[in-house]
N, C-alpha and C positions, 0 to 999 in steps of 0.2 A: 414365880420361877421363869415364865418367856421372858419377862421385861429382861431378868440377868441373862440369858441364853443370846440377847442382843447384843449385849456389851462383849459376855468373856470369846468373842474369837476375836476380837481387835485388841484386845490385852495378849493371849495366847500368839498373835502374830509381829503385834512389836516384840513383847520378850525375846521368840523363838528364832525370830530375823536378829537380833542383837546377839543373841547367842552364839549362833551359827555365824555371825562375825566374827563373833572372838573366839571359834572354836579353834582356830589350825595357830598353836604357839609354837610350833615345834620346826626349828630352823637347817633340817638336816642337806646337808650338803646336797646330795643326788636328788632333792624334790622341791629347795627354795626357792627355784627363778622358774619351775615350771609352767606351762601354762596349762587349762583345763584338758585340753585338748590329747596330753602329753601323759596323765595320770596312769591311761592303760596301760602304758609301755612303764611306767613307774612299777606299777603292780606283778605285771609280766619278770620285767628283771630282778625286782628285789625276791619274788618267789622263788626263782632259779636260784638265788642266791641261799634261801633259807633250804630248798632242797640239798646244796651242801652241806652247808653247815647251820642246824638247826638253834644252834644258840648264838646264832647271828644278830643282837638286839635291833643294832641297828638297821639293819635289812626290816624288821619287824614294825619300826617304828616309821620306816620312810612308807611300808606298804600299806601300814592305817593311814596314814596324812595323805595316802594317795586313794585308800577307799573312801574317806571321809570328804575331801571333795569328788569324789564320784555318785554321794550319796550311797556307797552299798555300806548302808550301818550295819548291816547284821556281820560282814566282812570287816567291819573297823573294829566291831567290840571285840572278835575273838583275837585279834592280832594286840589290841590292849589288855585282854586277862592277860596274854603272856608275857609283857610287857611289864605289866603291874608284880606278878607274878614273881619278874626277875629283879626289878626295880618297887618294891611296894612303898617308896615317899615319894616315886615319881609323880608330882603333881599337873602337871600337863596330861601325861596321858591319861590320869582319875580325870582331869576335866572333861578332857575329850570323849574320853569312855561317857561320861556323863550326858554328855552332850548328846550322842550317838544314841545314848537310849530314850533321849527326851523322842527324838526322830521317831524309834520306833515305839513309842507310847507306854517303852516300861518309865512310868514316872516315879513308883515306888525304888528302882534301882539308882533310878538318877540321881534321888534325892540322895541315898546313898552316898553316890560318890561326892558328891556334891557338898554332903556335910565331908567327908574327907578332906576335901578341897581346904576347906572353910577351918577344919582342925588345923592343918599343916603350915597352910597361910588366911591367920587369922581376916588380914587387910583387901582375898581380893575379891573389891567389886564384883568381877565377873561372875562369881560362883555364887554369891548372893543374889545379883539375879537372876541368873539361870533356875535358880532352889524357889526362887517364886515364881517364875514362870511353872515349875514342873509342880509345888504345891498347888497352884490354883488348877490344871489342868487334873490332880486331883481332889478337886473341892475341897482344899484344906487351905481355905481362906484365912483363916486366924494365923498359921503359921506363917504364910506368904505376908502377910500384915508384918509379922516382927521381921523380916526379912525387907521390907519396904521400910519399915521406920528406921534400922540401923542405917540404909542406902541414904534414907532424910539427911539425916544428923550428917553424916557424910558433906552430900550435898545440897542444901536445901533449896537450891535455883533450878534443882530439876523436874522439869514440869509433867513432865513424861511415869515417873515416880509420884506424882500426887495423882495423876489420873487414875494409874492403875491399882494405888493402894485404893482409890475410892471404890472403883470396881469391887475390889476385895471387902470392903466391909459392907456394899452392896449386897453382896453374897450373903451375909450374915446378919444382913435387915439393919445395918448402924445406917439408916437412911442420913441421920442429922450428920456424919462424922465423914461418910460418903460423899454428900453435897458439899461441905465443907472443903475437901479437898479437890471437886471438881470445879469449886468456886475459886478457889487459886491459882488451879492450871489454865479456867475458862479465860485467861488473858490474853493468853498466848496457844492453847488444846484449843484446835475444833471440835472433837471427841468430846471433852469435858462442857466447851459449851453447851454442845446438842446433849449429852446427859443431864446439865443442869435445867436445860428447859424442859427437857420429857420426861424427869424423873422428882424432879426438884421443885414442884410447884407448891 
């Protein structure tokens, strides 16, 4: 169990930086050309705004993309329930909500929306790996596994996807199935070499 506790925070940190990439899809006028710096005053005026008028969505949705790069996720999820709430196929804000709770370690919630995602739009990448990212951070390795093997098929050049499904069946003692797949990324993964010599002997 140490030998795994080496690996899964560099799995957990590629996912969650990938993630947190592709967390902000939502293109709203008053918060697209923002820069970081600029968020507070996002948050500031769009709350005035919802102080008017409470079923303002849009004020609601520029005020998450503006807590969510500020990092106050507990401030993003609630401004996404009500979002979802008003819009429930909204699939950007199910991601981001998603995302938002990977941040705060609800992973059981993530997954959640995450399988949402995944219902609504069968094809995207992104919620696939976000959903293994947040499996693995729940030791639910086997599931993170069918979630890396559809990403395979996908794309099977990606080397970053054979590292981390190795991780994962690491998790689950598939030592042979593990190596295997850090024997493919070891070409080009540093990661996956230094796993295949210290784990792989």
């Amino acid at each position: 169990m140490k030998k795994l506790l080496l690996l899964i925070p560099i799995l957990l940190f590629t996912l969650t930086v990938s993630a947190q990439n592709m967390a902000v899809n939502q293109s709203a006028a008053s918060t697209s050309n923002l820069k970081t710096a600029d968020y507070k005053r996002a948050v500031k005026f769009n709350s005035n705004v919802i102080e008017v008028n409470k079923k303002n969505i849009d004020a609601y949705k520029n005020r998450a993309k503006a807590h969510l790069e500020l990092k106050n996720y507990k401030e993003a999820v609630t401004d996404y329930n009500v979002i979802i709430r008003s819009e429930p196929t909204n699939v950007d804000a199910i991601y981001n909500r998603g995302i938002a709770k990977m941040h705060l370690e609800d992973f059981r919630g993530a997954v959640a929306d995450l399988t949402k995602v995944i219902k609504l739009n069968p094809d995207d990448k992104n919620a696939y790996l976000a959903r293994a990212s947040a499996k693995m951070s729940m030791f639910n390795s086997k599931g993170a596994i069918q979630d890396f093997n559809y990403l395979i098929k996908l794309d099977s050049t990606n080397m970053d996807l054979y590292y981390n499904r190795g991780v994962a069946k690491y998790e689950i003692k598939d030592d042979k199935g593990a190596c295997t797949d850090w024997q493919k990324a070891a070409t080009t993964d540093n990661r996956a070499e230094k796993a295949l010599k210290k784990y792989c002997k």
